[in-house]
N, C-alpha and C positions, 0 to 999 in steps of 0.2 A: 160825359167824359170828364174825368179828372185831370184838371193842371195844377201841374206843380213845378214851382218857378222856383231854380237854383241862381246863386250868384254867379259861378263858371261853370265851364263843362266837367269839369274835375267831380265837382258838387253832385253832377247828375252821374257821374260813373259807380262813385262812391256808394249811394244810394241804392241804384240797381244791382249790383256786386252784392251788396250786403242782402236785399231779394233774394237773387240767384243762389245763395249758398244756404238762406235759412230754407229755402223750396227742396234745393236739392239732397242737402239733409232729412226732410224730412219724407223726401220721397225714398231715402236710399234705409227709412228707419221701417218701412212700408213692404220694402224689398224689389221695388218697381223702378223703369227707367226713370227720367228725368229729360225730359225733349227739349233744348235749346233754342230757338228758331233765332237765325243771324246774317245780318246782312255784312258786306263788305263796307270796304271806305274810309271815310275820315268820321261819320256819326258816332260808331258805335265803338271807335278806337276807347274814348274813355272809360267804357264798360270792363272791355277787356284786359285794360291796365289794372285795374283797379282789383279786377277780379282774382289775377295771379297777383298782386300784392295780398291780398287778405289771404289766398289762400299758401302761398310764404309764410304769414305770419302763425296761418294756422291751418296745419294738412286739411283737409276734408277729400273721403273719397268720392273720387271721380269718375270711378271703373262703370257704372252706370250714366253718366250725362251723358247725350248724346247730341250733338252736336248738327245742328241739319241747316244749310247754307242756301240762301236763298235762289242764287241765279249765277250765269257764269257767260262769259262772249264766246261768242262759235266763228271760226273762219271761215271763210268762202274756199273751197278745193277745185279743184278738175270736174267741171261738169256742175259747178254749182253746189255738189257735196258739201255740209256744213259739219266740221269736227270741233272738239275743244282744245283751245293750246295747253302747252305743256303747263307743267304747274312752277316750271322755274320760271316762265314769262312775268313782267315785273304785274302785268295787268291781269294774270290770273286768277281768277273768285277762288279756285282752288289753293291754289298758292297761297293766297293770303289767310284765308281760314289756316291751313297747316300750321303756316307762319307766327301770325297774328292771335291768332284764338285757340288749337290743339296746340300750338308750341309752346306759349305765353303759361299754359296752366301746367303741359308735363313738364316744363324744366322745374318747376320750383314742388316738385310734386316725390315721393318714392316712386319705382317704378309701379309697386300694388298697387297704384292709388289712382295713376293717371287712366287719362280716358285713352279706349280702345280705339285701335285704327278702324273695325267695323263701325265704331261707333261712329265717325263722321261720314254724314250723309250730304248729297250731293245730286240734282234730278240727272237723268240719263237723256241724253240727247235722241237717242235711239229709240226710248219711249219714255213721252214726258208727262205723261199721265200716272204712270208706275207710280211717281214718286208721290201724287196722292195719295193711293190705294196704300202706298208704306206708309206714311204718316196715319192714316185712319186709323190704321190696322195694329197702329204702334198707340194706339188712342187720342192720336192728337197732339200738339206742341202745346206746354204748359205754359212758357213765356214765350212771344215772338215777339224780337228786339224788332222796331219800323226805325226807318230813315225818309226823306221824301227829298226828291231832286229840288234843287233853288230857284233851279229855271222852270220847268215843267212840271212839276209835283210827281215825277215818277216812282212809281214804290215796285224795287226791285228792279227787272226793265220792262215794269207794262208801262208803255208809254198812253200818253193822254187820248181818249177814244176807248180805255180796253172796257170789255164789258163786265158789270158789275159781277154775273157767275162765272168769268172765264178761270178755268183750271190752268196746271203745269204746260207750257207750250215753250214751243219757238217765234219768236219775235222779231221783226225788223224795228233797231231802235230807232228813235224817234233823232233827230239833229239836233234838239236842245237837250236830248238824256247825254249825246254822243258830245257835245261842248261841254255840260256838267263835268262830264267825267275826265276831261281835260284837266281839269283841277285835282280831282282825285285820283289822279297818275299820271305826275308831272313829266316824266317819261314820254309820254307822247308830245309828238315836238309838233302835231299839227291834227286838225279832226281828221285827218283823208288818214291818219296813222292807225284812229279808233275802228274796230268792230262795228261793224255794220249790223249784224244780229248777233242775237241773244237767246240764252235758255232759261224759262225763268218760271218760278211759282206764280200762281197764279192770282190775279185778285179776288177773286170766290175762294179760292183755296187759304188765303190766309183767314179771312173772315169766318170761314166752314171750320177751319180745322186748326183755330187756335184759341184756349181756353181763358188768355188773356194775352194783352198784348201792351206794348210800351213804345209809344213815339218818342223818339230823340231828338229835339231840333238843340243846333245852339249855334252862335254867330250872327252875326249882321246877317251872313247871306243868307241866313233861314226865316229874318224877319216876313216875308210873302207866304213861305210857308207855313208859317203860326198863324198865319191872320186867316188865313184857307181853312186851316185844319180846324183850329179853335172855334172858327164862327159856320162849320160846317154840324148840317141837323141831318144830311142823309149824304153816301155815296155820290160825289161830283165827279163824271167819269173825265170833266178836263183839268182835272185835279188828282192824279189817281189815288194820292196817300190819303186822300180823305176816306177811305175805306174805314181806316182806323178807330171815325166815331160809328161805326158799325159792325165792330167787336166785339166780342164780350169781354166783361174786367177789363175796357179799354182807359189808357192814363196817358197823357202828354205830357215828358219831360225836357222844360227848356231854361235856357240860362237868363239873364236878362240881359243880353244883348240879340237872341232871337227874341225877345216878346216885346221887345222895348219898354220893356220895364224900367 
């Protein structure tokens, strides 16, 4: 697995942006999608800044990228029934993709140019296997951006336990994915506020069905999580982002305040 150690997190957005558009360039010169794979949060925030800045500076079509989102919180209804909240909720995996990542590239985009609303993809609570069989069949994700929880190494919401082929499922998240993510939607004024499950890609499924992939760590708090990742030789299922050194074209990008560099 390749590391490569930036000064800030800016350093690492910069980087992978300037990736993502000579890829999807050259996929769009091919006449082929361009598969996106992306998580929510605060990891991959600099990716996506970075990305509608260059592409401000300089259009590149879009009408192709496709944008496919890792995982999303389900609520508990009447009888147990698990649905997905709306996408104006502040903690929406939906929301935030539209938001943060479809929004961030069409504003600064013509209309020809930006990505299609078919194009963001999103797994089906309804059937969460589907959303394999559509990535397969779509050939795959060319880049999957990883993130891993601080506390628990979760990657997406497989919480620590999941098994190394498990596909697209529903989830009960684990108490330290659900305190992570206290931070990463300060909105929640307490865990008893957070989602209880989750809808999420699977750990076999990113491994199986992505042609390269790119771990983000940066900050103090990711220092546990570089030390896992880095010094991991196979799949540690109480680690779940260690999946990563079991990709292919797999790269860890971190700042030198996660590697304590």
């Amino acid at each position: 697995m390749k590391v490569h150690i930036y000064d800030e997190a800016r350093d690492i957005g910069v980087a992978l942006a300037r990736r993502i558009v000579a890829e999807l360039e050259a996929a769009n010169a091919a006449g082929r999608a361009y598969l996106l794979g992306c998580p929510g949060g605060r990891s991959p925030m600099p990716v996506y800044e970075a990305l509608a800045e260059q592409l401000s500076a300089r259009a590149v079509d879009c009408s192709r990228l496709v944008i496919a989102m890792m995982d999303e919180y389900l609520l508990s209804g009447t009888g147990g029934a698990l649905s997905t909240p709306p996408a104006s909720a502040h903690y929406s995996c939906r929301g935030f993709g539209e938001r943060e990542i479809v929004g961030r590239i069409n504003a600064v985009l013509p209309e020809a140019l930006r990505v299609r609303r078919e194009n963001f993809w999103m797994p089906d609570v309804a059937d969460p296997s589907a959303y394999d069989r559509r990535i397969e069949q779509a050939g795959g994700i060319d880049l999957f951006l990883l993130a891993s929880g601080s506390g628990d190494g979760h990657i997406a919401f497989n919480p620590p336990g999941s098994p190394r082929d498990s596909g697209s499922r529903v989830v009960a998240l684990a108490e330290q994915t659900r305190r992570d993510n206290l931070g990463t939607f300060p909105e929640f004024r307490s865990i008893e506020e957070v989602p209880a499950h989750g809808l999420t890609i699977g750990v076999g499924s990113i491994a199986r069905l992505s042609k390269a992939v790119a771990m983000i760590l940066w900050g103090k708090g990711k220092r546990e999580a570089f030390a896992r990742i880095s010094h991991a030789g196979a799949y540690d299922a109480a680690w779940p982002a260690t999946i990563a050194v079991e990709c292919r074209h797999a790269e860890l990008h971190a700042d030198r305040a996660a590697s304590g560099a």
